[in-house]
VEXFIMI-346694 format. One line per field, with one value per residue: residue number from 1; z negated, y negated, x negated of N, C-alpha, C in turn. Coordinates in steps of 0.02 Angstrom, whole numbers, plus 32768, in hexadecimal, padded with zeros to 4 digits. Atoms other than C-alpha are relative to their C-alpha. Last residue first. Layout:
BEGIN
k c(NUM  ...)
n.c3 c(Z  ...)
n.c2 c(Y  ...)
n.c1 c(X  ...)
ca.c3 c(Z  ...)
ca.c2 c(Y  ...)
ca.c1 c(X  ...)
c.c3 c(Z  ...)
c.c2 c(Y  ...)
c.c1 c(X  ...)
// end
This chain:
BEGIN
k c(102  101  100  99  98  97  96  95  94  93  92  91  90  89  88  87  86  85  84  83  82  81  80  79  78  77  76  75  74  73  72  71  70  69  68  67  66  65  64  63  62  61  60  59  58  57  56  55  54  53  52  51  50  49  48  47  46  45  44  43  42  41  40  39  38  37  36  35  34  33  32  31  30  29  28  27  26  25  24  23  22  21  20  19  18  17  16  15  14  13  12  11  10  9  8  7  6  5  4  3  2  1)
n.c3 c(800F  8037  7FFB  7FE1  8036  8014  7FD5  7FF6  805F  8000  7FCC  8004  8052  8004  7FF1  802E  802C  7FCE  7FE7  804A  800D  7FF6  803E  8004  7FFC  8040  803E  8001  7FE3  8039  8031  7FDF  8011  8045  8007  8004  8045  8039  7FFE  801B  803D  800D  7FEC  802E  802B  7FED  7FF6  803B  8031  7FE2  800D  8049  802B  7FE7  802B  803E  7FF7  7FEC  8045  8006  7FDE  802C  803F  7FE8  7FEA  8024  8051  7FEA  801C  803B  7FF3  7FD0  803D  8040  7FE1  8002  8037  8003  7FC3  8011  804E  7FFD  7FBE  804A  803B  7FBC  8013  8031  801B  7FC8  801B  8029  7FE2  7FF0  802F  8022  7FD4  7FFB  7FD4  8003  800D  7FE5)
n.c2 c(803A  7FE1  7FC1  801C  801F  7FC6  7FEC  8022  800C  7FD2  8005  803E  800E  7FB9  8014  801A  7FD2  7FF2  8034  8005  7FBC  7FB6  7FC4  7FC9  7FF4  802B  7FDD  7FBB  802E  7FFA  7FC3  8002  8038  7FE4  7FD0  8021  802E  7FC5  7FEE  8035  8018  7FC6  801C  8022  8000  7FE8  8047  8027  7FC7  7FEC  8033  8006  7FE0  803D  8032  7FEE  7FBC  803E  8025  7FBD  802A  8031  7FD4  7FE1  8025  803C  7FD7  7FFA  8034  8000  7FB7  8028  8027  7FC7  7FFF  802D  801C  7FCB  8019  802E  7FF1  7FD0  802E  8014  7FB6  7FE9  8031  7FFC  7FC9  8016  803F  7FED  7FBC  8027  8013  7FC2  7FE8  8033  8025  803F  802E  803D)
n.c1 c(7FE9  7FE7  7FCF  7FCB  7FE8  7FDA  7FD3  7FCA  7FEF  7FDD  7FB0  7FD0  7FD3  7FD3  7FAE  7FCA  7FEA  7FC7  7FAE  7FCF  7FD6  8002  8000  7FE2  7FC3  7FD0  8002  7FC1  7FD9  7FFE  7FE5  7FA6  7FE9  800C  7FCC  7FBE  7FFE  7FF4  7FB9  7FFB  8020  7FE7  7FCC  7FEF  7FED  7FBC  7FD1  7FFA  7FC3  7FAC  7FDF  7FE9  7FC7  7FBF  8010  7FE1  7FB8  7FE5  7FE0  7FD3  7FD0  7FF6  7FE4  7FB7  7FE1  7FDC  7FE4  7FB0  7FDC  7FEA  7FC5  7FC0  7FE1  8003  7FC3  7FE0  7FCF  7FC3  7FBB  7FDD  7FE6  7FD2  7FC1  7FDF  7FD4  7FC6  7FC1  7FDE  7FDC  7FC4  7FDC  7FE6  7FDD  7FA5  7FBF  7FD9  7FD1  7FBF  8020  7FE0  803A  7FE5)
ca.c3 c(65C8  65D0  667E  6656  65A8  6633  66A2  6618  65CC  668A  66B3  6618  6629  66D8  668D  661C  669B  6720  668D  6670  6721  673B  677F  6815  682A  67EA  6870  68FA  68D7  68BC  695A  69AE  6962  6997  6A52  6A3D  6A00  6A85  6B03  6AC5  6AC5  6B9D  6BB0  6B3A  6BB3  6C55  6C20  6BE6  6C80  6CF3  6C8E  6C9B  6D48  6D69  6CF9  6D6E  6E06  6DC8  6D88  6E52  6E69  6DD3  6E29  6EDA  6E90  6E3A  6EBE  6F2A  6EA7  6EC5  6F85  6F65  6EE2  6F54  6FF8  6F90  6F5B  700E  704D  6FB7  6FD9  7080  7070  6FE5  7085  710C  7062  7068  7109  712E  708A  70DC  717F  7128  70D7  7159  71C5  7127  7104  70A4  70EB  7101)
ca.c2 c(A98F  AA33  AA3C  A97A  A9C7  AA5F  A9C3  A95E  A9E6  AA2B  A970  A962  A9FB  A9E5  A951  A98C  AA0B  A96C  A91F  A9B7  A9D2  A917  A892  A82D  A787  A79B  A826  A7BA  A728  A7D7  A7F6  A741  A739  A7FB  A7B9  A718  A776  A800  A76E  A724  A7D4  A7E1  A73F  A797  A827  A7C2  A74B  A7FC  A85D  A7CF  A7BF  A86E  A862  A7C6  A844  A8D3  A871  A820  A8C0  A909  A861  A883  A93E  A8F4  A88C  A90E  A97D  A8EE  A8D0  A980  A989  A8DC  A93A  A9D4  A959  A8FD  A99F  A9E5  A92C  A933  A9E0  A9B2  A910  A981  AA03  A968  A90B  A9C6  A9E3  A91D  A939  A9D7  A999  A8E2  A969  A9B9  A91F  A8C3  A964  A9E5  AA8C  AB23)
ca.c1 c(9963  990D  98CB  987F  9813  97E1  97A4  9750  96EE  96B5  9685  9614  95D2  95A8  9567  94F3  949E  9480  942A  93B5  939B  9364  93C6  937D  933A  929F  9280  92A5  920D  91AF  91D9  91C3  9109  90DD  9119  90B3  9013  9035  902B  8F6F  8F16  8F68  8F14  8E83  8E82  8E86  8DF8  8D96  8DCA  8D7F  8CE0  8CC9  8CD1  8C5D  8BCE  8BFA  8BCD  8B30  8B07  8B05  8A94  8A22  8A17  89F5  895E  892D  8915  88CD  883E  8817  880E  87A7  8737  8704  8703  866E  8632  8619  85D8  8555  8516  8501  84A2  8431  8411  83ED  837A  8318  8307  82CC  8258  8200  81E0  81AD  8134  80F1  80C7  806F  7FFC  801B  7FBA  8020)
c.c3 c(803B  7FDF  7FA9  8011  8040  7FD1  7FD6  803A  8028  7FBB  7FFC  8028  7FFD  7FD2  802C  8022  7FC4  7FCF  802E  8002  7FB3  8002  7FF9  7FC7  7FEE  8000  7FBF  7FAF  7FFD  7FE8  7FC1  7FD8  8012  7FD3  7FB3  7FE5  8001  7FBF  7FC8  8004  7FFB  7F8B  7FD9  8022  7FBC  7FBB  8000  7FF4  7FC3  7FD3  800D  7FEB  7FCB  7FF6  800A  7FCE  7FC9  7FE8  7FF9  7FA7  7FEA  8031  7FCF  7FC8  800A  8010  7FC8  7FEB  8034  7FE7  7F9F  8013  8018  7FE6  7FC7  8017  800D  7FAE  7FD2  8011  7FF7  7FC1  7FF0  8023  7FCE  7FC9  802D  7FDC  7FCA  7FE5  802C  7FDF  7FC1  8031  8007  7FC3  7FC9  802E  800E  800E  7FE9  7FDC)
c.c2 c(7FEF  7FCC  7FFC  8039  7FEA  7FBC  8029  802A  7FD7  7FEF  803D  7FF4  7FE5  801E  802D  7FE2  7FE1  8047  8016  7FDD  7FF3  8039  8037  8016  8037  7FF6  7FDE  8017  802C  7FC2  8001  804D  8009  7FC1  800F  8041  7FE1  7FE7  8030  800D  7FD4  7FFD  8045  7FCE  7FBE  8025  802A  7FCE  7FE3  801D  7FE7  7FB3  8006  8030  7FBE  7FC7  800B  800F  7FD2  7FD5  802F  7FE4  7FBF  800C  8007  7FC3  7FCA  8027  7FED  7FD5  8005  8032  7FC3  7FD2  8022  801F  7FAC  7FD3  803D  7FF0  7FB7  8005  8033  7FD1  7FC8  802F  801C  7FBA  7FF8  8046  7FF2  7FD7  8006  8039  7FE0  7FE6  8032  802E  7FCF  7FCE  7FB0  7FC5)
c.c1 c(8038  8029  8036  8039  8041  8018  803A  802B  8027  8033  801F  8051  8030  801E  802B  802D  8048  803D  8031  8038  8014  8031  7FC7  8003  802B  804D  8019  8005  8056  8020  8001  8010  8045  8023  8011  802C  8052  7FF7  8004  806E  8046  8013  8049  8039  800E  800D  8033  802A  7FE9  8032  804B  8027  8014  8040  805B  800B  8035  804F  8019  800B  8056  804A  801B  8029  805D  8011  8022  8046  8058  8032  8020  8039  803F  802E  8013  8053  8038  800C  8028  8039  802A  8018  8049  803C  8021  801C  803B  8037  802C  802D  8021  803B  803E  801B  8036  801B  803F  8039  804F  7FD6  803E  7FDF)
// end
């Protein structure tokens, strides 16, 4: 085969029509890709606005169990212990048997 202008803009049409191709299949290659992750940032999206959700709701949640714990131990001072409740059951059995005997 003899090169010669014809036969080569033959050749060179072949071969820009083949590298054309090649270019279209990767282009749909990396656009099928970049839709993938596209979908997958959208799907995290998603999750991401849920967490945030159950985070606000646990620390609302967080901010009651502070009061409650505040109001109980608020209680608690108030109250006798067991030792003290011990000395006056004492106390009131000693004065009762002293009132049986009077």
């Amino acid at each position: 085969m003899e090169i010669n202008e014809k036969n080569l803009e033959k050749v060179l049409k072949k071969q820009r029509e083949e590298y054309q191709r090649y270019l279209g299949a990767l282009t749909d290659g990396f656009e099928s890709q970049v839709k993938l992750i596209a979908e997958s940032m959208i799907g995290i999206q998603g999750q991401l606005v849920s967490i945030k959700e159950m985070v606000a709701k646990n620390t609302e949640d967080l901010e009651m169990i502070k009061m409650d714990i505040h109001i109980v131990r608020n209680d608690l001072k108030e109250k006798i212990g067991r030792d003290e409740l011990n000395v006056l059951e004492k106390r009131v059995a000693f004065l009762e048997k002293k009132l049986q005997r009077t």
